[in-house]
C-alpha positions in Angstrom: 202.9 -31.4 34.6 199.8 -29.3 34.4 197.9 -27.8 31.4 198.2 -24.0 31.2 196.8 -23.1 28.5 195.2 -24.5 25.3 196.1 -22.7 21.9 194.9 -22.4 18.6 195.6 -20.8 15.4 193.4 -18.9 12.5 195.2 -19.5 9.4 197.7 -16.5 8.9 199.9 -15.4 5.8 203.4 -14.2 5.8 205.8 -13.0 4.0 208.8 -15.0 3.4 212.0 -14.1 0.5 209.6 -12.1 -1.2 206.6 -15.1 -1.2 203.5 -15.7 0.8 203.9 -18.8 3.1 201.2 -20.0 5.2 201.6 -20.6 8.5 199.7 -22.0 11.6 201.6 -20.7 14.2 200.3 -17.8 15.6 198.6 -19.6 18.4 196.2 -17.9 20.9 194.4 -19.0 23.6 191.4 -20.2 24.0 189.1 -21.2 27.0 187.2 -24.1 25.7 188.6 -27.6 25.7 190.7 -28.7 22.5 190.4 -32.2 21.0 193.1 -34.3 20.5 192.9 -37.1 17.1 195.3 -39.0 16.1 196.9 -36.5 13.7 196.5 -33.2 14.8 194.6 -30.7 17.2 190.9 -30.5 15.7 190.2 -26.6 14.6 193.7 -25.6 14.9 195.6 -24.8 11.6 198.4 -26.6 9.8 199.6 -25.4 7.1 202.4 -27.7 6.4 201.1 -31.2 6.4 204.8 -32.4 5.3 206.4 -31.0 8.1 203.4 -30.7 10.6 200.8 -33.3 12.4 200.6 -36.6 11.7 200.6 -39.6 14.0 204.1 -38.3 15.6 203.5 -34.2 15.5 200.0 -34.4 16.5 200.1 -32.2 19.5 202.9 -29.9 20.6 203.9 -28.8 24.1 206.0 -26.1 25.4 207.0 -25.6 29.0 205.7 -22.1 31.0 208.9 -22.0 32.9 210.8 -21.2 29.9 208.8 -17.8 28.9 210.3 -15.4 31.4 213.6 -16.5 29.4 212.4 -15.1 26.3 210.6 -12.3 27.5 213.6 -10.8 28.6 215.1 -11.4 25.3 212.3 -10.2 23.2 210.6 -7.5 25.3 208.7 -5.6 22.6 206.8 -8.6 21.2 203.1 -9.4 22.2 203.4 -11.7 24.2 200.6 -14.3 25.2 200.4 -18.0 25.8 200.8 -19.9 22.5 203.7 -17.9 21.2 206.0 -20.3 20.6 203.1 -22.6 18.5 202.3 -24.8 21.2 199.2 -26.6 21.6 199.7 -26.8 25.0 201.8 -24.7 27.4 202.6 -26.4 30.0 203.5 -26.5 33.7 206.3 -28.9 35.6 207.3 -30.1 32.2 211.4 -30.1 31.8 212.9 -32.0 28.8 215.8 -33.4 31.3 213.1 -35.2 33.1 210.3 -37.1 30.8 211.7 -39.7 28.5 210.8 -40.5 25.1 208.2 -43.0 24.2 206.5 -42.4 27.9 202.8 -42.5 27.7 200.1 -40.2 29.8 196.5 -39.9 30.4 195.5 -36.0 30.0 192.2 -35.3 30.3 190.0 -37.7 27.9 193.3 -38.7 25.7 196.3 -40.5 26.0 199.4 -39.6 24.4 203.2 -40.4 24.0 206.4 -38.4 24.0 207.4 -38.5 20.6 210.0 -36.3 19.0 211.6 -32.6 19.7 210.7 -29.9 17.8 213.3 -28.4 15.5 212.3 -25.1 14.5 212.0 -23.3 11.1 212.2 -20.2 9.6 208.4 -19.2 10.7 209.6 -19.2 14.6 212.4 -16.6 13.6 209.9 -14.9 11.7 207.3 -14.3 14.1 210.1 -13.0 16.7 211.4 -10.9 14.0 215.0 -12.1 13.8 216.1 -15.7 12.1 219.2 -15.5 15.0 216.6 -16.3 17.2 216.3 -19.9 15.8 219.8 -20.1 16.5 219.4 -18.9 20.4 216.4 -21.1 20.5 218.6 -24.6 19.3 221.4 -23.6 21.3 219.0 -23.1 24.6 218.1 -26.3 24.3 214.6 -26.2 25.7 212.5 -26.4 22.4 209.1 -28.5 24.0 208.2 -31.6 22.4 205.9 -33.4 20.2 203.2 -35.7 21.6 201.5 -38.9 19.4 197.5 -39.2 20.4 197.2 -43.4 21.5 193.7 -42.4 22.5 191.7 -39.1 21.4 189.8 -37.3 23.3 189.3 -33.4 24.3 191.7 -31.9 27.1 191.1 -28.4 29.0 193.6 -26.0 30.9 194.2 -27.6 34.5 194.3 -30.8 33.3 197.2 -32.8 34.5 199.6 -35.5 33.2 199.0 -38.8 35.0 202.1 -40.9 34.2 201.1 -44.4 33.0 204.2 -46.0 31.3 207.6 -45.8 30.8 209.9 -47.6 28.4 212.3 -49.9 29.7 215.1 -48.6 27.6 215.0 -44.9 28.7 216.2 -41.7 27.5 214.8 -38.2 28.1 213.4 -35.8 25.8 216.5 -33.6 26.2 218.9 -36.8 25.5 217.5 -36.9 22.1 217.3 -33.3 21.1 221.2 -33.4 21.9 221.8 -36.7 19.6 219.7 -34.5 16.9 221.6 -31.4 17.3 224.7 -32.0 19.5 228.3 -32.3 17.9 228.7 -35.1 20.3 226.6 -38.7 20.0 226.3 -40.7 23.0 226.0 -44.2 21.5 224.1 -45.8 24.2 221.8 -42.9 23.8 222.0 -43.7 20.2 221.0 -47.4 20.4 218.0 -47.1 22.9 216.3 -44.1 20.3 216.9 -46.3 16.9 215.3 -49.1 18.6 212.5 -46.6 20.1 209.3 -47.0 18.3 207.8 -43.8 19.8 210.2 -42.0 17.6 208.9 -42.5 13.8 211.1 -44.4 11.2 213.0 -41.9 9.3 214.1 -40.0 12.5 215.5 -43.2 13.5 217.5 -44.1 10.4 218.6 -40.8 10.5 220.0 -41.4 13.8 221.4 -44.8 12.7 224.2 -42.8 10.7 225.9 -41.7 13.8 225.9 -45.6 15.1 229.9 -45.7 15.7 
């Protein structure tokens, strides 16, 4: 996996049931390198510190091969790198192949697969339909978050250098399917409860699906 490009956002209003929301997630690209803390991307926007950053949503990645998909969808947006709210847009990186809690160097930092995005009303909103947080669910490719074990600034055409992988392994697409699918695979089910990359609540969430 290969950095494509680094994104920011300028803080941005909308209009949402008749109220302003704030929102961070009209992203752009920028050329300089971003720096990765331990809670968030420094200089980019959150709005939403409930639901946003922290230790286990400090950075969030998105996968290049999945914009042609969209494109085609959604042909009249403006489209650009960072449309999706990513941090980072990616290269290489496919959800059925990188596990949860592994750990890579990027540039100066050192980070974690944490948890899958799960998208609100602002992604519908800046694609100007709330189906397409359905279409987005259902496609299954939604990116995910990254904890920061070591800051430090990263630049486009950086690459992931793989450093550790958990014993106990499922990939990022394995858990976005025991958060969203009808079906729980229990052995899926056990390894993420016990998965420390994955923060508490997430995991007593899971727990309730323990047959």
């Amino acid at each position: 996996m290969k950095i494509t490009s680094t994104n920011i956002a300028e803080p941005k209003t909308i209009i949402w049931n008749d109220k302003e929301v704030a929102t961070g997630i009209y992203k752009k690209p920028i050329e300089q390198p971003i720096y990765l803390t331990r809670d968030d991307v420094a200089t980019d926007t959150i709005s939403d510190r409930h639901n946003h950053g922290g230790f286990y949503k400090a950075c969030y990645i998105f996968a290049e091969e999945q914009y042609p998909h969209w494109e085609e969808r959604y042909p009249d947006l403006d489209w650009g790198w960072g449309m999706f709210g990513e941090n980072l847009t990616v290269s290489g990186l496919d959800e059925r192949e990188i596990y949860v809690g592994a750990i890579y160097q990027i540039g100066e930092a050192v980070v974690q697969v944490s948890q899958n995005r799960e998208p609100c009303f602002k992604l519908g909103h800046k694609f100007g339909s709330v189906l397409m947080i359905g279409d987005f669910i259902r496609h299954g490719r939604v990116g995910t978050y990254l904890s920061v074990l070591e800051e430090g600034h990263v630049s486009k055409g950086n690459e992931f250098i793989l450093q550790e992988i958990p014993k106990d392994k499922i990939t990022s697409y394995d858990l976005f399917q025991l958060l969203f699918g009808k079906e729980k695979n229990q052995d899926h089910l056990k390894i993420a409860i016990e998965s420390r990359a994955i923060p508490k609540n997430k995991r007593v969430q899971l727990s309730r699906f323990l047959k």
